[in-house]
MIZA-917824 format. One record per residue: residue number from 0; residue in three letters; x, y, z of N, C-alpha, C in turn. Coordinates in nm, 3 decimals. Layout:
N
REC;resi;resn;n.xx;n.yy;n.zz;ca.xx;ca.yy;ca.zz;c.xx;c.yy;c.zz
REC;NUM;ALA;X;Y;Z;X;Y;Z;X;Y;Z
...
//
This chain:
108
REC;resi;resn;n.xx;n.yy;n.zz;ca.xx;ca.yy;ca.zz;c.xx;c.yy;c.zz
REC;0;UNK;12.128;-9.569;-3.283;12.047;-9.626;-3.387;12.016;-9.773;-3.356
REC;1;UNK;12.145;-9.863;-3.367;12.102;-10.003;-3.322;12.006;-10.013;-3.195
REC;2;UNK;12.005;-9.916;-3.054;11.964;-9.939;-2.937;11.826;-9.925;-2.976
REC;3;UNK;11.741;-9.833;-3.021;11.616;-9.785;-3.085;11.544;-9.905;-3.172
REC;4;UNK;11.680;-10.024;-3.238;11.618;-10.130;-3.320;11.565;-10.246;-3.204
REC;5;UNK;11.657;-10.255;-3.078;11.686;-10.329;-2.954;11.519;-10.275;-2.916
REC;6;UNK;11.507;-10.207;-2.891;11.391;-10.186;-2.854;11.268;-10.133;-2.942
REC;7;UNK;11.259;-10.181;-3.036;11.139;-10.148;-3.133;11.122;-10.314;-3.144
REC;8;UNK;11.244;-10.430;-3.171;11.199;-10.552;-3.119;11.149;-10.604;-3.018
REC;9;UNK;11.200;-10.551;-2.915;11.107;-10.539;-2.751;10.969;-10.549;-2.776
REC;10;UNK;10.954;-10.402;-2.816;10.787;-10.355;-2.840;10.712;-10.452;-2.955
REC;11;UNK;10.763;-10.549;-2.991;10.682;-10.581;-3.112;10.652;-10.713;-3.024
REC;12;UNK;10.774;-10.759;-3.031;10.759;-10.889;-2.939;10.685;-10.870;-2.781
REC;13;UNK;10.670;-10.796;-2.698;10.563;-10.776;-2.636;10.437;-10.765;-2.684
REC;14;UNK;10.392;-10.729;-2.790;10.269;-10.682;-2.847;10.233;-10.812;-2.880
REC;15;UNK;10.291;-10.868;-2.947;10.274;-11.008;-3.026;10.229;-11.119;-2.868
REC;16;UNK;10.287;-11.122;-2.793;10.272;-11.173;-2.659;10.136;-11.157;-2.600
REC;17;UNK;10.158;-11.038;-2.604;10.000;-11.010;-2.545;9.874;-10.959;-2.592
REC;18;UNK;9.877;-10.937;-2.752;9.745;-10.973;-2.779;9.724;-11.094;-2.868
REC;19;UNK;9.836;-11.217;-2.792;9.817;-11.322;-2.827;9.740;-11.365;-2.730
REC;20;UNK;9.788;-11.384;-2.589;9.734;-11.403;-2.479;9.565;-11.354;-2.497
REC;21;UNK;9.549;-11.229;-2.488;9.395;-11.172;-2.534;9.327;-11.271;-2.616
REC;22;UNK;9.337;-11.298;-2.721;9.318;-11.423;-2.789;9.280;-11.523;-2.739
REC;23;UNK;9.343;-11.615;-2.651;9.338;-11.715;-2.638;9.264;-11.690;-2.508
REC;24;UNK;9.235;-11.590;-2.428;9.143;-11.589;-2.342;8.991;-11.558;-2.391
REC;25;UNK;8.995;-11.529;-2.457;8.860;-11.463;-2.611;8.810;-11.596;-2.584
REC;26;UNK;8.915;-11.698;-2.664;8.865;-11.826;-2.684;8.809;-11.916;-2.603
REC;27;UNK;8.862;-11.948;-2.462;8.828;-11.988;-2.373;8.700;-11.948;-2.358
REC;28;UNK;8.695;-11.800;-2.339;8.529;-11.770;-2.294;8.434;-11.799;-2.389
REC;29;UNK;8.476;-11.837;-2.528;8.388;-11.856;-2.610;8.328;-12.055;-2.626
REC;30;UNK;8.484;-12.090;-2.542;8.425;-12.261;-2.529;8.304;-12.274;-2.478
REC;31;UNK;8.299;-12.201;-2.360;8.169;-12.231;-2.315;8.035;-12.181;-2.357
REC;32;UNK;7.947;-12.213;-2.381;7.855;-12.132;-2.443;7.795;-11.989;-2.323
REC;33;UNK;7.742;-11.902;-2.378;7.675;-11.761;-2.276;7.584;-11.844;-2.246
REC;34;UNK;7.492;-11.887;-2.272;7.338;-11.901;-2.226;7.383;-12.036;-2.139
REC;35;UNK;7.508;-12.087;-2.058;7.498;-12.223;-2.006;7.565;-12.122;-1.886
REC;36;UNK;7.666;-12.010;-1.910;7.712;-11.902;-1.797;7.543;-11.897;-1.707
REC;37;UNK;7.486;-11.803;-1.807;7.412;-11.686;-1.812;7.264;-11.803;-1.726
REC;38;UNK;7.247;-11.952;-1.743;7.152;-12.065;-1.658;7.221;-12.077;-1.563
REC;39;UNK;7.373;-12.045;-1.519;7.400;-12.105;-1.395;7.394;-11.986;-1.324
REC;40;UNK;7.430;-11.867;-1.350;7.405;-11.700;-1.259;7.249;-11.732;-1.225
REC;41;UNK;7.146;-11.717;-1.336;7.003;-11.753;-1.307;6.973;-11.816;-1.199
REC;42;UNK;7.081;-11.950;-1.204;7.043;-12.039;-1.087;7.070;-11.950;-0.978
REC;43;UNK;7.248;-11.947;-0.963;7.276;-11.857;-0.866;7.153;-11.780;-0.759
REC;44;UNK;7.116;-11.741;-0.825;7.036;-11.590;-0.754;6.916;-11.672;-0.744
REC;45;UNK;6.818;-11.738;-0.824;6.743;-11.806;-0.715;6.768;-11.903;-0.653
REC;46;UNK;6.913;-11.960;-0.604;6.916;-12.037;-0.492;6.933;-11.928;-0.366
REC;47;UNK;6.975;-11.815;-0.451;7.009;-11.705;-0.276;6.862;-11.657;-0.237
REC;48;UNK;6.748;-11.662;-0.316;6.659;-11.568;-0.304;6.578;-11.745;-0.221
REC;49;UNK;6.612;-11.908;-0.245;6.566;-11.971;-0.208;6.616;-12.016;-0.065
REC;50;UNK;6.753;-11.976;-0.053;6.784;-11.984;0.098;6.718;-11.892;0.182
REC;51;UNK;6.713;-11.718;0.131;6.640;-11.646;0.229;6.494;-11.684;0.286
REC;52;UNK;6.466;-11.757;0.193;6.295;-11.799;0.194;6.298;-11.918;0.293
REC;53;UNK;6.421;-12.011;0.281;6.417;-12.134;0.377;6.345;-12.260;0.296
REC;54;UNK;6.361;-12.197;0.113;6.285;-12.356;0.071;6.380;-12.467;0.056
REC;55;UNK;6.434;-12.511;0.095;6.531;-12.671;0.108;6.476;-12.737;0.013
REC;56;UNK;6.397;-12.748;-0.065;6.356;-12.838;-0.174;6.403;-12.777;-0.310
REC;57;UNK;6.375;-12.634;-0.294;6.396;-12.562;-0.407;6.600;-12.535;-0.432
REC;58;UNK;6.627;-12.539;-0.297;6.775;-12.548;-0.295;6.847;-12.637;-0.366
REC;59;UNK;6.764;-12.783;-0.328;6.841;-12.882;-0.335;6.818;-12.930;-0.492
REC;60;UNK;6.738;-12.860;-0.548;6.674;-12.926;-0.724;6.790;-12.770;-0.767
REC;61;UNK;6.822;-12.722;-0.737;6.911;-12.626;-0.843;7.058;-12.634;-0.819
REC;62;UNK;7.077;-12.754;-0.679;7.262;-12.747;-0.684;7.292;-12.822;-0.783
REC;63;UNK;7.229;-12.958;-0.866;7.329;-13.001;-0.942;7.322;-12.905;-1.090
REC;64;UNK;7.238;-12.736;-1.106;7.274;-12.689;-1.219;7.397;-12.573;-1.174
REC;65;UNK;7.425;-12.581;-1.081;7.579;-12.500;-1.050;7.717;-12.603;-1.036
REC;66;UNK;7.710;-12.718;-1.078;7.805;-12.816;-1.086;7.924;-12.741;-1.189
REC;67;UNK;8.021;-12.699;-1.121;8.139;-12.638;-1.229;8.105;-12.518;-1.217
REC;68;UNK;8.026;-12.428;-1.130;7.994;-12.284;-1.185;8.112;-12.213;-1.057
REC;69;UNK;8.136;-12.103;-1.094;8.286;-12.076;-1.046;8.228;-11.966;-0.898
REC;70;UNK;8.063;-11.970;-0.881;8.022;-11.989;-0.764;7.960;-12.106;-0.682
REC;71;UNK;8.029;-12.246;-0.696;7.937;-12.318;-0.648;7.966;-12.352;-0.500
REC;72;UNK;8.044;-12.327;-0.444;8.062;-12.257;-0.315;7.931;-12.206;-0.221
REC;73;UNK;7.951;-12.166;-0.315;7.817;-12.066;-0.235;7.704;-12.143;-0.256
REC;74;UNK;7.639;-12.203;-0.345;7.523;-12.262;-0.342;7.553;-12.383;-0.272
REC;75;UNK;7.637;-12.483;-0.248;7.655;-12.584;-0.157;7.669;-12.549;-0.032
REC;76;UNK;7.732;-12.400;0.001;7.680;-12.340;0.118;7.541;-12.312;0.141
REC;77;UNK;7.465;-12.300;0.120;7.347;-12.232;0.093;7.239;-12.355;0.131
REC;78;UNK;7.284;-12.470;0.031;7.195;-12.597;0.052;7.211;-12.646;0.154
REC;79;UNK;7.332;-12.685;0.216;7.389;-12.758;0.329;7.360;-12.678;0.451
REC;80;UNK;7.351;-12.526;0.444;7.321;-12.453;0.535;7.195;-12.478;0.608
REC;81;UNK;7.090;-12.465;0.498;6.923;-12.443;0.519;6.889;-12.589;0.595
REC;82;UNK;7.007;-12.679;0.586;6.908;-12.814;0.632;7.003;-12.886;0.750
REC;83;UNK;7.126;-12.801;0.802;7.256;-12.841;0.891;7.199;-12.938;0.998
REC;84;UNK;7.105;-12.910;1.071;7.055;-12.966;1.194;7.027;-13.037;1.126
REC;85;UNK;7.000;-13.104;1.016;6.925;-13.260;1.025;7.051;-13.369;0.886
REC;86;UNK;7.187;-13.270;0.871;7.278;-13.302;0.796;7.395;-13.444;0.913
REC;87;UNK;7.435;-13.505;0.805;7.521;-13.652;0.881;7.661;-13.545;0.898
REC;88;UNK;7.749;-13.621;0.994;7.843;-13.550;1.040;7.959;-13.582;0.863
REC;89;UNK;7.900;-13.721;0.791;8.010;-13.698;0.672;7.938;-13.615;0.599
REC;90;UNK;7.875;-13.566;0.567;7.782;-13.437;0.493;7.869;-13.308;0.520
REC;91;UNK;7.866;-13.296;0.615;7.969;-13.156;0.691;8.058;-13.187;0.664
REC;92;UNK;8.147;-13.296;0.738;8.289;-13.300;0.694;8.310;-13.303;0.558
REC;93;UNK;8.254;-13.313;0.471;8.318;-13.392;0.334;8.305;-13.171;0.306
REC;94;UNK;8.177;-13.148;0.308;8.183;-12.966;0.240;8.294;-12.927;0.309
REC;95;UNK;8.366;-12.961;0.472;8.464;-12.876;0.506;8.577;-12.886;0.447
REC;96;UNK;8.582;-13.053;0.393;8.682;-13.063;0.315;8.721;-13.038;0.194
REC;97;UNK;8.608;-12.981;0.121;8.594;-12.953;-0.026;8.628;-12.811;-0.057
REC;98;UNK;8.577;-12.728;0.084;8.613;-12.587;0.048;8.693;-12.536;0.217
REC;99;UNK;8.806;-12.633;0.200;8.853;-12.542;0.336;8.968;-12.469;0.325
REC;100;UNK;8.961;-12.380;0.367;9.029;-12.256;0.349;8.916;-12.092;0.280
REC;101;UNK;8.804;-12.178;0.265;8.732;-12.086;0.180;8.640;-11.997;0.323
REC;102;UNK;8.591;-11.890;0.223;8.514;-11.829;0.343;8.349;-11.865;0.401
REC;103;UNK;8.326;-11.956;0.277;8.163;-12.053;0.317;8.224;-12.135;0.420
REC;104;UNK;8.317;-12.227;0.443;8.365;-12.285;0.533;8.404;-12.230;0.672
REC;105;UNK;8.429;-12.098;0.644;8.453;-12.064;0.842;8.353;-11.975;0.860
REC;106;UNK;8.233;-11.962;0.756;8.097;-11.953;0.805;7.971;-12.066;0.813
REC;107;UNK;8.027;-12.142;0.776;7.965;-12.286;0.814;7.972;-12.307;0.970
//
């Protein structure tokens, strides 16, 4: 009887744990607004559709709207890529240093 109470407190106190946690990740996603996500994906995809094209102008006017976006990796790859041959050697070094270990970096 007591062991069944031992563990019906278990189960509560787990529950309580974790759809507390749920919660507070709810919240987080709700700090940020959707439509500031939902402008930086936008960006996203036309900076990829502006690297395939080779526009370097159009690259370089949409990296500062991926500033904080949890791909910006990739679009500073992308910009720095399209224009390498005419980039300063601290231009390179500073991206190798910003994302090294990453996989834009040992495709740089």
């Amino acid at each position: 009887m007591q062991f069944s109470n031992i563990l019906t407190s278990f189960a509560l106190v787990g529950a309580s744990v974790f759809f507390g946690a749920g919660a507070a990740i709810a919240q987080a996603a709700s700090a940020s607004p959707a439509s500031t996500n939902a402008k930086g994906d936008a960006a996203l995809l036309e900076m990829r559709d502006a690297f395939k094209k080779d526009d370097r102008k159009r690259l370089a006017e949409l990296l500062p709207v991926l500033k904080g976006h949890p791909l910006e990796g990739w679009a500073a790859y992308w910009e720095l890529r399209a224009r390498l041959e005419g980039a300063t050697t601290e231009e390179i070094q500073s991206f190798l240093t910003r994302y090294k270990g990453s996989y834009q970096e040992d495709r740089l």
